[in-house]
Every structure is written in C-alpha cells, then in structure tokens.
C-alpha positions as CSV (number, residue, x, y, z in Angstrom):
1,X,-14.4,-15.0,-3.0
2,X,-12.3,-13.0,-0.4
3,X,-14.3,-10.3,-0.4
4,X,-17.4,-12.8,0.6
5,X,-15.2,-14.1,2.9
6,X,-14.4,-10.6,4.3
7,X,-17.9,-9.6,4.4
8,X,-18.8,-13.6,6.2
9,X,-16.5,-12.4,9.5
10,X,-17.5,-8.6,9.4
11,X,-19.5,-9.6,12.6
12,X,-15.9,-9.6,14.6
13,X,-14.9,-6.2,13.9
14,X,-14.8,-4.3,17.2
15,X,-14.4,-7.7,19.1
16,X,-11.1,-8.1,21.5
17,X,-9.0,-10.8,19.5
18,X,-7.8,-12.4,22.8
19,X,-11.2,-14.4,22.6
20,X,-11.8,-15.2,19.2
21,X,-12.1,-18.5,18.3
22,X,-10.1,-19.5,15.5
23,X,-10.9,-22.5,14.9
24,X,-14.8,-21.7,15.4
25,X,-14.5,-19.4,12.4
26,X,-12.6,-21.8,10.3
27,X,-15.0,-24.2,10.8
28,X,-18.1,-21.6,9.8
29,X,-16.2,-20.4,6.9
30,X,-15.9,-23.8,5.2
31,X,-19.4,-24.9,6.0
32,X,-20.7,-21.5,4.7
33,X,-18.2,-21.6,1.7
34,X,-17.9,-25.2,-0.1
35,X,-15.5,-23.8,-2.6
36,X,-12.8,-23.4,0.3
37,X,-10.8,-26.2,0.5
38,X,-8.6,-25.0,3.1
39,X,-8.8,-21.9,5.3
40,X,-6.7,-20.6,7.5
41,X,-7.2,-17.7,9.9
42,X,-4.7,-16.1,12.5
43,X,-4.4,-13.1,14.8
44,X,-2.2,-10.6,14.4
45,X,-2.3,-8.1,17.4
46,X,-2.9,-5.9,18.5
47,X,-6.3,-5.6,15.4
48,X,-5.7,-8.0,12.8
49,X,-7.3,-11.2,11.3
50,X,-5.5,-12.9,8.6
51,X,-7.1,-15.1,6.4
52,X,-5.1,-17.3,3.7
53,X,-7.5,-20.3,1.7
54,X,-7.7,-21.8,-0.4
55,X,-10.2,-23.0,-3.3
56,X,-11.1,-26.4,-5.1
57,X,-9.4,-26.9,-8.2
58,X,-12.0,-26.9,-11.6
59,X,-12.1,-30.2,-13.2
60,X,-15.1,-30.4,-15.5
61,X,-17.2,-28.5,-18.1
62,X,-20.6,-29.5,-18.4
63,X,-22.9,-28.5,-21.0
64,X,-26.5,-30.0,-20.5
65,X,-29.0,-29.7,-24.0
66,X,-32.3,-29.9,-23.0
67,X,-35.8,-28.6,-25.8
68,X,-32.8,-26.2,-27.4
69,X,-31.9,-25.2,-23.8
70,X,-28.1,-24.7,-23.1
71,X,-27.1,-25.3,-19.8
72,X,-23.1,-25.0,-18.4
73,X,-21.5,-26.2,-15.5
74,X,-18.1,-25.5,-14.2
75,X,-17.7,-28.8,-11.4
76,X,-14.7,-28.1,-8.9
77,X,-13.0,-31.4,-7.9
78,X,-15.4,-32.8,-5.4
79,X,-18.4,-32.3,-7.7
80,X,-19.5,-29.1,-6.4
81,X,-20.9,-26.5,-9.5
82,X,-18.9,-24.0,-8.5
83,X,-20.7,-21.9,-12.0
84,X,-23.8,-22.0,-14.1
85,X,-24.1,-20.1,-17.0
C-alpha cells in the first residue's frame, strides 16, 4: 500500500512545497484508496512530503461455494473486500 500511495503523489515531485495543498492530497488519497482510514500528509522543507496512514482493520473471511467454485473474501471493517482469492 505505501508504495501505491508513493506512486499516487509522484505527480508533485519537482513541485515548490510552499503551494501544495495538503489537504487536497489527503482528500484524493482516501477517495483513490478506500483501504486508508486515515491519512496524513505534511511538509518537511525544504523537499519533503511525509505521509503516515493508516488502513481498515480485517474483520471477516468469506468463502462463497458456488457449481464447485471457491470464492474468498477478506472484508475490512466497513465492508470493503480488501482481497479475493
């Protein structure tokens, strides 16, 4: 996931920090990324962004048999399939 993340804000390398909008890219990151529960990005000068999240907790296991077809969910804790195997 942080490397997605990462790769997500790649588009502000090279960019002067003094007009990047934090909260802009916090709220792209969470609609791009419904895994993150929280995110949290900051500057540090004079080239730096720091990014701290963090992700939905698993809560279920589903396993769906269907005509001897095995299907698995792993469901984060606001119902989001976070895996399918």
């Amino acid at each position: 996931m942080t490397e997605e993340i990462q790769e997500s804000l790649n588009d502000q390398i090279g960019k002067n920090l003094i007009f990047t909008d934090l909260e802009a890219l916090q709220q792209q990151s969470i609609e791009n990324f419904p895994k993150i529960a929280e995110i949290k990005i900051e500057k540090d000068y004079p080239d730096k962004l720091i990014i701290n999240f963090k992700e939905f907790e698993s809560a279920a296991n589903i396993i769906n048999v269907t005509n001897n077809i095995n299907k698995s969910y792993i469901i984060n804790e606001i119902g989001f399939v976070i895996r399918e195997d």
